[in-house]
DOLUM-404782 format. One record per residue (C-alpha): residue in one letter; y, x, z. Coordinates in steps of 0.25 Angstrom, whole numbers, padded with zeros to 4 digits, always signed. Layout:
BEGIN
AYXZ ...
# end
This chain:
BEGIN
X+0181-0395-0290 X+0172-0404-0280 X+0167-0416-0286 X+0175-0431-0283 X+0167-0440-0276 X+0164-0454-0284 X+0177-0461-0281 X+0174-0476-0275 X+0178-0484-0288 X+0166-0474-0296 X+0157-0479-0284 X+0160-0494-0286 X+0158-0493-0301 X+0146-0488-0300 X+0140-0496-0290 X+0145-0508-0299 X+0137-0501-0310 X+0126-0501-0301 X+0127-0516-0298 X+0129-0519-0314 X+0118-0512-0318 X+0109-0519-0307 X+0113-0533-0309 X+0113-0530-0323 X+0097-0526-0321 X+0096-0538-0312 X+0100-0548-0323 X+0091-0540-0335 X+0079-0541-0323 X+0083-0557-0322 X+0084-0561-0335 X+0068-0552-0339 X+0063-0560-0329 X+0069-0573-0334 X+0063-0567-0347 X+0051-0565-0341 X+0049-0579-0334 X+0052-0586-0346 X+0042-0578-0356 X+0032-0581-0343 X+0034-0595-0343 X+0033-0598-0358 X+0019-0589-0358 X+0016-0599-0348 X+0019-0610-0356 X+0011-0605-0368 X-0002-0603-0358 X+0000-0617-0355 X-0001-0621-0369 X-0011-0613-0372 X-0020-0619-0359 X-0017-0631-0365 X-0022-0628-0378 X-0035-0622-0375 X-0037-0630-0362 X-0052-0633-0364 X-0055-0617-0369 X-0048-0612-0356 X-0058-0623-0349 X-0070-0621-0357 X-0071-0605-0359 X-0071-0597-0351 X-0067-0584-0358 X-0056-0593-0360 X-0053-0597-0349 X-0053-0582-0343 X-0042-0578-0355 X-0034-0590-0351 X-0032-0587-0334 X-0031-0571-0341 X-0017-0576-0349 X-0014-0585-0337 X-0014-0573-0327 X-0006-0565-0337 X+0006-0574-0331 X+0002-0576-0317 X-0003-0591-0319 X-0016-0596-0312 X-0022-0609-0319 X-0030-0610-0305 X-0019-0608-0296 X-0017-0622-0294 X-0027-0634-0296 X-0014-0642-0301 X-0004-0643-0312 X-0005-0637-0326 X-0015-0627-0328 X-0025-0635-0318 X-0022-0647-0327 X-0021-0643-0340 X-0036-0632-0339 X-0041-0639-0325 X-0045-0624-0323 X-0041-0626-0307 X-0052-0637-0308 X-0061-0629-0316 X-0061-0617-0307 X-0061-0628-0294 X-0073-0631-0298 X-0081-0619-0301 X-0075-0614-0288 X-0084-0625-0281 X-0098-0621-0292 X-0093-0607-0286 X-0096-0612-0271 X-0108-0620-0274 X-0116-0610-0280 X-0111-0598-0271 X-0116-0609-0258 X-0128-0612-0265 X-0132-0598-0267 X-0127-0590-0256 X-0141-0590-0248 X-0147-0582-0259 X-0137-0572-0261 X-0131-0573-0248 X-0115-0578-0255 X-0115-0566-0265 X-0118-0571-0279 X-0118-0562-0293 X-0104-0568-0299 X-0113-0571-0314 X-0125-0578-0305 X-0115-0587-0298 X-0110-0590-0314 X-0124-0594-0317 X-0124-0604-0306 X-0111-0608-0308 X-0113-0611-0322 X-0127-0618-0318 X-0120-0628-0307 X-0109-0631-0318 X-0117-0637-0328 X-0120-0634-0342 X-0108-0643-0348 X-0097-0636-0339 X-0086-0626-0343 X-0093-0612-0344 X-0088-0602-0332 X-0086-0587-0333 X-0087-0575-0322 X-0070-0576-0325 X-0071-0592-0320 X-0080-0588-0308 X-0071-0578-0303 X-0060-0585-0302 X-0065-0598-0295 X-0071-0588-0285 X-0058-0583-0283 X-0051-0597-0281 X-0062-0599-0270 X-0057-0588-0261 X-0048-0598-0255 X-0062-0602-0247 X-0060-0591-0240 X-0067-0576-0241 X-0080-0582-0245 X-0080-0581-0262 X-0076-0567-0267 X-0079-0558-0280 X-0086-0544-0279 X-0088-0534-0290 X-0103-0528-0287 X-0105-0517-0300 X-0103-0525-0313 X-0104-0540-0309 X-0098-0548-0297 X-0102-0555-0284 X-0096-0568-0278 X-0096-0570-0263 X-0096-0582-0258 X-0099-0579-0243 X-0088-0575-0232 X-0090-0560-0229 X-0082-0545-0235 X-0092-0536-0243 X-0086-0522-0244 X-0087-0511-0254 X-0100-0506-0247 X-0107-0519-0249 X-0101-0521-0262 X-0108-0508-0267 X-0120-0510-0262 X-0120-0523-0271 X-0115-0515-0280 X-0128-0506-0280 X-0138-0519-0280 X-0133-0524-0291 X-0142-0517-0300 X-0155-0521-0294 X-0151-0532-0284 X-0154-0524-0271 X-0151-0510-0264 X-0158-0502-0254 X-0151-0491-0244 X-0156-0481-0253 X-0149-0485-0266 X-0137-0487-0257 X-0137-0472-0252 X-0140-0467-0266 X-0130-0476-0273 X-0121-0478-0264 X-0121-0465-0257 X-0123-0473-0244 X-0128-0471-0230 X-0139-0479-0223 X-0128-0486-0214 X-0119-0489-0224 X-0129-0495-0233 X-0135-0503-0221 X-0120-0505-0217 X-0118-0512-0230 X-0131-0518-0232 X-0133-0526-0218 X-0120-0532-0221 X-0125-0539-0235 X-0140-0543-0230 X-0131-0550-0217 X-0122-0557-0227 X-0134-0561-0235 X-0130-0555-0247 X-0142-0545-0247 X-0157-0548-0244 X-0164-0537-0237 X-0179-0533-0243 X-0188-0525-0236 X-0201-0527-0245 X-0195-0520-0257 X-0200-0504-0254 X-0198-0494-0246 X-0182-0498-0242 X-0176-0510-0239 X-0170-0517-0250 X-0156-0526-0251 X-0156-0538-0261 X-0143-0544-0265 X-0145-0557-0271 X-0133-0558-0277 X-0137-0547-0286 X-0151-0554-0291 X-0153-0563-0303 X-0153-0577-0296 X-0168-0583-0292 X-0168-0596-0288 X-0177-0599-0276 X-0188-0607-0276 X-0189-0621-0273 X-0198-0625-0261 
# end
């Protein structure tokens, strides 16, 4: 015997099942993200007691200060998202990284002759630190990074670069690529290059190496010596303990 084909009330009854189960799934989606929003909002609540508690800690340390914006990113809030209500009142942090945005300028300004706008991220620390005072709130690398980051609304002029191990703030307009990002890489030992450790390093051609090295002794970022030896050497100083110059 053939099969009956589904009659039409079979086909209604299970298309109402269909619209049970997915309203039913709707209202379980609903009320765990209800759930959700009020677990959120009462962690919320706590963080801000907490703040409140260990106000000057979060101001003072800056280990803990770093483990504070860690728990604050944990549920998507930014103490320096805004220069105004509670987190900016109650831990001034908008004020505090305000401020060190500015020290940031300053000694990248004063600088950037020597080094050309590219500055060792611990160097720039040092100066920082310096220009603060000894009765100021100490700063970490964390700290630093993150007003740099605030000053990108200058335009393209601050950004971060990883160069091996450490880091290298630029405070000048202009792109480095990954080529002149490796041949930093390869100074970092010893503070300079020549085409030869390029090609033996790198595994570069003359032009590629000239390519890349023209384009960071025109941006100033890399001094050209010629006294050296027997090959023209490239300094970066960004990359060399800082010296200050002489007064004449």
């Amino acid at each position: 015997m053939s099969r009956r084909p589904a009659g039409i009330a079979a086909i209604k009854n299970k298309n109402l099942a269909q619209a049970k189960y997915k309203d039913k799934g709707t209202e379980i989606a609903e009320n765990q993200f209800a759930q959700m929003g009020k677990q959120m909002e009462m962690f919320k609540n706590h963080l801000e007691d907490f703040a409140s508690k260990h106000r000057e800690d979060i101001r003072k340390d800056p280990e803990f200060r770093l483990q504070f914006q860690d728990m604050c990113a944990s549920i998507g809030v930014d103490p320096l998202a805004s220069s105004k209500g509670f987190w900016s009142e109650m831990l001034g942090v908008g004020d505090f990284y305000y401020e060190l945005g500015i020290q940031i300028v300053e000694v990248c300004m004063a600088t950037s002759k020597r080094n050309g706008g590219l500055i060792g991220l611990d160097e720039l620390r040092r100066k920082v630190e310096a220009s603060r005072g000894r009765n100021s709130q100490a700063i970490s690398i964390d700290d630093l990074m993150r007003a740099i980051k605030k000053l990108k609304i200058l335009g393209n002029g601050f950004s971060i670069h990883k160069v091996g191990t450490g880091y290298l703030v630029q405070s000048v307009p202009g792109e480095l690529t990954l080529d002149h990002t490796l041949v930093l890489q390869e100074a970092q030992e010893k503070g300079h290059v020549t085409h030869s450790c390029l090609h033996e390093g790198l595994g570069w051609t003359k032009e590629r190496s000239s390519r890349a090295l023209e384009f960071l002794v025109k941006e100033g970022l890399a001094w050209v010596d010629d006294q050296g030896g027997k090959e023209r050497c490239y300094w970066f100083p960004s990359l060399l303990p800082d010296v200050s110059s002489p007064q004449g």
